[in-house]
C-alpha positions, 0 to 999 in steps of 0.5 A, a space after each residue: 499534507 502532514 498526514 501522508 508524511 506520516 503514512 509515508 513514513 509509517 509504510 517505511 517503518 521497520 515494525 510489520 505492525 506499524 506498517 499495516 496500520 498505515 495500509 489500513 489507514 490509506 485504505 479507509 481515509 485516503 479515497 474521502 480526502 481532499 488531497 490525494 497522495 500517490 500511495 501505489 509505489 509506497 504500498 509496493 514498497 511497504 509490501 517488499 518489507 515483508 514478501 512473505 507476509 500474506 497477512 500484509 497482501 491481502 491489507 495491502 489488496 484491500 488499500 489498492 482496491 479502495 484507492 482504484 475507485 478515485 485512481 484508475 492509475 493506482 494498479 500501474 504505479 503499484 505494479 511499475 516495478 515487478 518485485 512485489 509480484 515476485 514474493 508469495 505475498 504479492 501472488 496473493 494480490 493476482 
């Protein structure tokens, strides 16, 4: 859809604020879409940009555990690769 190629974008943007507002937006609207988008990895990814950035965890955590109550896949996809688990942001999200 045209709206997740632009929140995959979004999530890949240099800009930290451009990248939260995508979080938050995947958290509020994706579980009341029609169409559903893998967002796990992008959101890992998207963290990744800025490890330390506690800020980001926890928008990041509030995207997640809206997503899980449609995917119970979401938490895999997200933790598939450790890295995220590695930064001081991504220990917030444990």
């Amino acid at each position: 859809s045209p709206e997740a190629s632009l929140l995959l974008a979004a999530l890949r943007d240099p800009d930290p604020r451009v990248r939260q507002q995508a979080v938050i937006a995947i958290g509020k609207y994706t579980p009341r879409a029609l169409n559903q988008v893998g967002y796990g990895r992008h959101l890992a990814r998207s963290l990744m940009s800025a490890p330390d950035d506690v800020h980001a965890a926890r928008l990041t955590w509030q995207a997640l555990k809206s997503l899980m109550s449609i995917d119970s896949s979401i938490p895999r996809s997200f933790v598939a690769d450790a890295a995220p688990m590695k930064t001081a942001a991504g220990s917030e999200l444990v």
